[in-house]
C-alpha positions in Angstrom: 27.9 10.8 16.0 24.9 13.3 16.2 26.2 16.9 16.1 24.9 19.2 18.7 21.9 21.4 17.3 20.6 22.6 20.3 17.3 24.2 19.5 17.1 23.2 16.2 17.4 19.4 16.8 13.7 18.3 16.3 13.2 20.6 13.2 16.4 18.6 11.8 15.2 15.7 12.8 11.7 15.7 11.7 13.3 16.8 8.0 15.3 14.2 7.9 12.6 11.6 8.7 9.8 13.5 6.4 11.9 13.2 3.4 13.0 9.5 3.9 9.4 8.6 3.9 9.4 10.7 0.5 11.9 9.1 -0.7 10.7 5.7 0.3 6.8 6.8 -1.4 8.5 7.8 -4.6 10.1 4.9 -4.9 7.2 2.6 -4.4 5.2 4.2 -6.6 7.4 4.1 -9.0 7.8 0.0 -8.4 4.1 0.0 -8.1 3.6 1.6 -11.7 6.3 0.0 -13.6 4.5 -3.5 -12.3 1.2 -2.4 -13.5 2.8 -0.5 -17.0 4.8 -4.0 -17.6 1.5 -6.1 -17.0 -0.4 -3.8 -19.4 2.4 -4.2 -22.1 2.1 -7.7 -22.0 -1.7 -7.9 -22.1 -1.6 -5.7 -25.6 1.2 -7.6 -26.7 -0.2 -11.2 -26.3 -3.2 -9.6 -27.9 -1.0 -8.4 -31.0 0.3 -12.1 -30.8 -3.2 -13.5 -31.1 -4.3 -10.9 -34.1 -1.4 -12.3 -36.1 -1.9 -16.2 -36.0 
């Protein structure tokens, strides 16, 4: 159920696709750092964890 955009079709199209792969980066970078934040947190917390015993 494409609409009809005539000239403009590729322009639309190309939009469309560049900022689903936007989208898509953002989001796994955002996966991507939250991973490597969380590991960090537990790396200072088990060190925490060791100063206290």
């Amino acid at each position: 159920m494409m609409p009809d955009l005539g000239k403009y079709a590729e322009a639309v199209i190309w939009s469309y696709v560049s900022t689903i792969g936007l989208l898509l980066g953002v989001v796994v970078l955002s996966v991507w750092q939250g991973r490597r934040v969380k590991r960090s947190l537990e790396e200072v917390e088990a060190r925490h964890e060791e100063s206290d015993a």
